[in-house]
MARMIZA-406030 format. One record per residue (C-alpha): residue number from 1; residue in three letters; chain; x, y, z. Coordinates in steps of 0.05 Angstrom, whole numbers. Example, Ala and Ser with C-alpha at 12.3 -4.5 7.8 and 13.67 -1.06 7.14 Angstrom:
<gutors>
+------+------+-------+--------+--------+--------+
| resi | resn | chain |     px |     py |     pz |
+------+------+-------+--------+--------+--------+
|    1 |  ala |     A |    246 |    -90 |    156 |
|    2 |  ser |     A |    273 |    -21 |    143 |
+------+------+-------+--------+--------+--------+
</gutors>
This chain:
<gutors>
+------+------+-------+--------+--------+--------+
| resi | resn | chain |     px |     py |     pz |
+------+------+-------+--------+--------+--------+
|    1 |  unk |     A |      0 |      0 |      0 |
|    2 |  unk |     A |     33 |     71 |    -17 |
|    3 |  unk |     A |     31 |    129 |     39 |
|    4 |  unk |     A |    -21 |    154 |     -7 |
|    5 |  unk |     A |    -67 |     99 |      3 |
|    6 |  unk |     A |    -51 |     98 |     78 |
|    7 |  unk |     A |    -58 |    168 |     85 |
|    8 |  unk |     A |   -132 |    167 |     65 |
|    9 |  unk |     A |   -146 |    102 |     94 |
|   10 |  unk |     A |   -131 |    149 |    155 |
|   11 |  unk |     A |   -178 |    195 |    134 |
|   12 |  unk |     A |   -233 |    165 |    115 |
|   13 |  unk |     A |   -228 |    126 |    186 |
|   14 |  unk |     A |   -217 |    193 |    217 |
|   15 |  unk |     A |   -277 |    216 |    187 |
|   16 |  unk |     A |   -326 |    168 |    192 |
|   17 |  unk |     A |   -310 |    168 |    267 |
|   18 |  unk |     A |   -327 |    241 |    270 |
|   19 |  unk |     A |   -394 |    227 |    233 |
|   20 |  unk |     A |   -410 |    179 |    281 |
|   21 |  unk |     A |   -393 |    232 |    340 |
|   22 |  unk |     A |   -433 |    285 |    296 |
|   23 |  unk |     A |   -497 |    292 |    341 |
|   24 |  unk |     A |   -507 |    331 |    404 |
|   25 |  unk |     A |   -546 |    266 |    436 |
|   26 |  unk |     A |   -489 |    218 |    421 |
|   27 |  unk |     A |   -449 |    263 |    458 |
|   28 |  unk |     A |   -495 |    261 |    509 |
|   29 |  unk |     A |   -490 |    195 |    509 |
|   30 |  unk |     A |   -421 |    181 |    511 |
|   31 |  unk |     A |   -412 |    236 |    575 |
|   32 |  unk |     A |   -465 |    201 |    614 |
|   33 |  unk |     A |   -435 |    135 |    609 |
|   34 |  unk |     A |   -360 |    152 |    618 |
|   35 |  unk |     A |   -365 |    136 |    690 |
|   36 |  unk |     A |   -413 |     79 |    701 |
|   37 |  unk |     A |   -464 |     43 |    667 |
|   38 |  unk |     A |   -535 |     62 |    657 |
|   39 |  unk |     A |   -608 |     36 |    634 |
|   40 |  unk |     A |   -646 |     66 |    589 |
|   41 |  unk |     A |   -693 |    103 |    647 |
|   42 |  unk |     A |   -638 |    130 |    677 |
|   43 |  unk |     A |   -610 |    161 |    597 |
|   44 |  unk |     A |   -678 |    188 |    590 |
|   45 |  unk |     A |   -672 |    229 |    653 |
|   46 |  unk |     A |   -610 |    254 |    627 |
|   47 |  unk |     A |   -620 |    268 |    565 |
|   48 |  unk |     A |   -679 |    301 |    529 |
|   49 |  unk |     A |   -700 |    263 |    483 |
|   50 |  unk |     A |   -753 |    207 |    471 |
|   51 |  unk |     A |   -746 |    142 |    480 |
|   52 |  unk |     A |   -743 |    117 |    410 |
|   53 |  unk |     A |   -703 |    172 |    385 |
|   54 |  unk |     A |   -652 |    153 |    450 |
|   55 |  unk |     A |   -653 |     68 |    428 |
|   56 |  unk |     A |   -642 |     96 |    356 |
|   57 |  unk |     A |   -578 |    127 |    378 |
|   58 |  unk |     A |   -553 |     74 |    424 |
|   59 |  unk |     A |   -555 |     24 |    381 |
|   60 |  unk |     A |   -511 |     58 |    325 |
|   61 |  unk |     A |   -465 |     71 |    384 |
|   62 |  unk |     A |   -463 |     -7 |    405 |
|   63 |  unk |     A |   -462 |    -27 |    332 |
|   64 |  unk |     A |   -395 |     21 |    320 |
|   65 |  unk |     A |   -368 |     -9 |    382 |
|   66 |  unk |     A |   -373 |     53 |    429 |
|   67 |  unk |     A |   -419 |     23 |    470 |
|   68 |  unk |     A |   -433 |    -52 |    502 |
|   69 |  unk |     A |   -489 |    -74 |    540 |
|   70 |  unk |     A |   -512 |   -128 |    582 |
|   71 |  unk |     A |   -586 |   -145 |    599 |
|   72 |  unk |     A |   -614 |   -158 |    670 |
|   73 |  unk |     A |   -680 |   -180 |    665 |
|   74 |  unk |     A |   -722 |   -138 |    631 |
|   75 |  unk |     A |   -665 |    -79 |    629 |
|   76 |  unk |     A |   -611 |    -62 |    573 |
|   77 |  unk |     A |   -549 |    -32 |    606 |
|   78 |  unk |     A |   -504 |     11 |    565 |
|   79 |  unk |     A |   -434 |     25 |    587 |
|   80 |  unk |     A |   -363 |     56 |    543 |
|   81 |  unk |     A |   -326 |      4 |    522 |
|   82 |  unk |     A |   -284 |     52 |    473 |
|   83 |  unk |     A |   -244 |     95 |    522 |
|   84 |  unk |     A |   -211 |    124 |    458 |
|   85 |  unk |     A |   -278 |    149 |    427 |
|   86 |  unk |     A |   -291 |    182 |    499 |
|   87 |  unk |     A |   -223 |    209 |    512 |
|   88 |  unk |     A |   -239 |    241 |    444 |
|   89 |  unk |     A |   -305 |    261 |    465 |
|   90 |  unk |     A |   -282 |    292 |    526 |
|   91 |  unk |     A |   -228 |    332 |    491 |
|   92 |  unk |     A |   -262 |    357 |    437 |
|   93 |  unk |     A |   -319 |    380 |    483 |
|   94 |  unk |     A |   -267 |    410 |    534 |
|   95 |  unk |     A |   -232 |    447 |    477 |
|   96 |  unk |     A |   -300 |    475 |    450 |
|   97 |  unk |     A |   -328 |    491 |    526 |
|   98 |  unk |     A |   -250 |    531 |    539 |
|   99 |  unk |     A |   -266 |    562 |    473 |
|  100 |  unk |     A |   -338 |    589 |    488 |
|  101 |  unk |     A |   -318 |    622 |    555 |
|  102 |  unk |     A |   -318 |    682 |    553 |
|  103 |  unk |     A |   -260 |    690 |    599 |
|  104 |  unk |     A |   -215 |    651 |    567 |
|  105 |  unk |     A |   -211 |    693 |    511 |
|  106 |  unk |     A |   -161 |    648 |    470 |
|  107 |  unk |     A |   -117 |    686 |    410 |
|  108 |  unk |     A |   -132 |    659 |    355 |
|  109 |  unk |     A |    -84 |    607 |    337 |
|  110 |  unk |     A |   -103 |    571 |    399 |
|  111 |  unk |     A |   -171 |    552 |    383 |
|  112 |  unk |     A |   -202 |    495 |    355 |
|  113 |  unk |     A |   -241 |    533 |    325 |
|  114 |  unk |     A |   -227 |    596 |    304 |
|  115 |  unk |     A |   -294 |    617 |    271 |
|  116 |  unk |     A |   -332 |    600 |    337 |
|  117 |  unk |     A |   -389 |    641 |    349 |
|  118 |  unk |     A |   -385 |    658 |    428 |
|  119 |  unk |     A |   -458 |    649 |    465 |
+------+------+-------+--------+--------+--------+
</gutors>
């Protein structure tokens, strides 16, 4: 394979790894289950969505291999199993949260971002 090839093998994995992080309630997801594991109940009080809309997105995080779960009974538990994806997650998120304070007021070249709109 040239470095070519490799290069946007890298890529495209790259990418398609974003894609998969692309939505606020994946996100969500991920930061809710960094430190233990969770039911579905307990997502929902979390995050605010609905039910289906919440199963939708845990399953395309189990079938990427983000996410395992065990069942106990009539509950699905959902816990990381991809400390990589969340380490990502987390500094990503950090990044965009330093980025967004206003107090932080980061030149430029620092940022992530540099066309991010403050709230």
């Amino acid at each position: 394979m040239t470095a070519i090839a490799e290069a946007d093998e890298v890529f495209d994995s790259a990418a398609e790894l974003f894609a998969l992080l692309s939505t606020p309630v994946r996100l969500r997801l991920i930061s809710a289950l960094c430190h233990q594991e969770k039911n579905v109940s307990e997502l929902l009080r979390e995050i605010d969505t609905t039910q289906p809309n919440l199963s939708q997105h845990l399953a395309v995080l189990y079938r990427a291999g983000i996410l395992g779960r065990r069942r106990e009974g009539t509950q699905v538990f959902y816990r990381v199993v991809s400390e990589r994806a969340a380490a990502l997650c987390r500094a990503v998120c950090n990044q965009v949260a330093l980025e967004m304070d206003a107090q932080a007021a980061l030149p430029e070249h620092e940022r992530l971002m540099p066309a991010l709109r403050r709230r």
